[in-house]
Residue, then its C-alpha position, 0 to 999 in steps of 0.5 A: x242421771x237427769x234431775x226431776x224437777x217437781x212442782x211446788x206445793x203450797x198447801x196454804x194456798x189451797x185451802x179456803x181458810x187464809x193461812x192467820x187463822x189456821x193454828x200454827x201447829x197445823x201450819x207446821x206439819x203441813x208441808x210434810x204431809x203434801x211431800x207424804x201425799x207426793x211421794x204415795x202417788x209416784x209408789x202406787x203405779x210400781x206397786x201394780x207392777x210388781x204385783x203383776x210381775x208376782x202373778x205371771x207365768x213362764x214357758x219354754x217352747x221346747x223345738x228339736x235339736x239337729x236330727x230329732x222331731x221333738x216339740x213341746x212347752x214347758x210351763x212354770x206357776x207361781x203356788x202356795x208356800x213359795x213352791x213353782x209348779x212345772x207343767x211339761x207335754x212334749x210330743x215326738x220322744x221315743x214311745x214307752x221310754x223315760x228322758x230326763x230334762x233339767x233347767x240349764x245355765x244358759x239361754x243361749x240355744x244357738x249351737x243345733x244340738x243344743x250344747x250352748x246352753x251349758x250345764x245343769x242350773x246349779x248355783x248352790x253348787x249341789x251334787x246332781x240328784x233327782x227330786x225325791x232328794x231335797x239337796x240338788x241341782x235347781x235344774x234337777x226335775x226328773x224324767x219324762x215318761x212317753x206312752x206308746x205314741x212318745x208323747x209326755x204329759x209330766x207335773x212337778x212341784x218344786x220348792x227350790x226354784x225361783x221365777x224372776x226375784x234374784x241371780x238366781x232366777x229361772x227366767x232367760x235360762x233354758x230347757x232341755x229334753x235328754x235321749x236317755x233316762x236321768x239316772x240319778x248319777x254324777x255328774x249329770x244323771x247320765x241322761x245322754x245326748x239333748x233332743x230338745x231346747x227351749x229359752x224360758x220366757x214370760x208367758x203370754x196370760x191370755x193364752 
């Protein structure tokens, strides 16, 4: 790693009184405080930047796996107490029908039916559940339910989920939208085949 080098301060030199008439005590702690005021100016600029790492949103833009008209985006918020909410509107699901969808291990959404992805995220290793039950996948966030034209329009607030802080963090994993209802079952709630796929990224804030 390359050494920065950083100009040298003189305090004294500075200052309008010449150094004999400053007290020796002060002389000798003002080193230390031009190192202090040195070391705030380079803090403050990562400072903002991890507030607005803290105050951004995600979203998975959801398209159709091989031989499915499914569409749609999935979007995550940082709210109160540590909890993420989860946004959903998919259009293109059959009408008047449930399909389960998770967040999965992978973002990798290169095979066409969606299989790249991997499993469920679980990196507590849990058994499979639906979120009424507080022990289960991280990934486990229910079922969308379509009206008669096969559009979803889904809310949830999950507390055991996180955006960007650690291994275990959503970020650059994926969505996937299932054919079938999650039922609630080992290993992965039965859901059936994937009809959607989406990597999770850093939403644009403007949008």
């Amino acid at each position: 790693m390359k050494k920065i080098a950083f100009p040298k301060i003189s305090i004294l030199q500075n200052l309008s009184l010449a150094p004999a008439a400053i007290p020796m005590r002060l002389r000798s702690i003002l080193p230390a405080l031009g190192i202090a005021l040195l070391l705030t100016a380079f803090s403050t600029p990562a400072s903002k930047a991890d507030d607005k790492m803290e105050n951004m949103s995600l979203i998975a833009v959801l398209t159709p796996t091989e031989g499915n008209k499914v569409f749609g985006t999935v979007v995550f918020e940082e709210v109160a107490d540590d909890k993420i909410k989860v946004t959903v509107n998919v259009t293109g699901l059959e009408p008047n029908s449930k399909h389960g969808f998770h967040v999965h291990q992978y973002g990798d959404i290169t095979k066409p039916d969606g299989t790249s992805a991997g499993g469920h995220f679980n990196p507590k290793n849990h058994d499979h559940a639906l979120p009424a039950k507080e022990v289960r996948h991280v990934g486990d966030l229910g079922n969308l339910e379509t009206d008669a034209t096969g559009t979803a329009q889904y809310t949830i607030t999950v507390d055991n989920m996180e955006m960007t802080d650690n291994g275990e963090a959503i970020i650059g994993r994926s969505v996937i939208v299932h054919a079938k209802a999650d039922d609630g079952g080992q290993p992965t709630g039965n859901a059936g085949d994937r009809v959607a796929m989406g990597v999770i990224g850093v939403k644009n804030p403007g949008k």
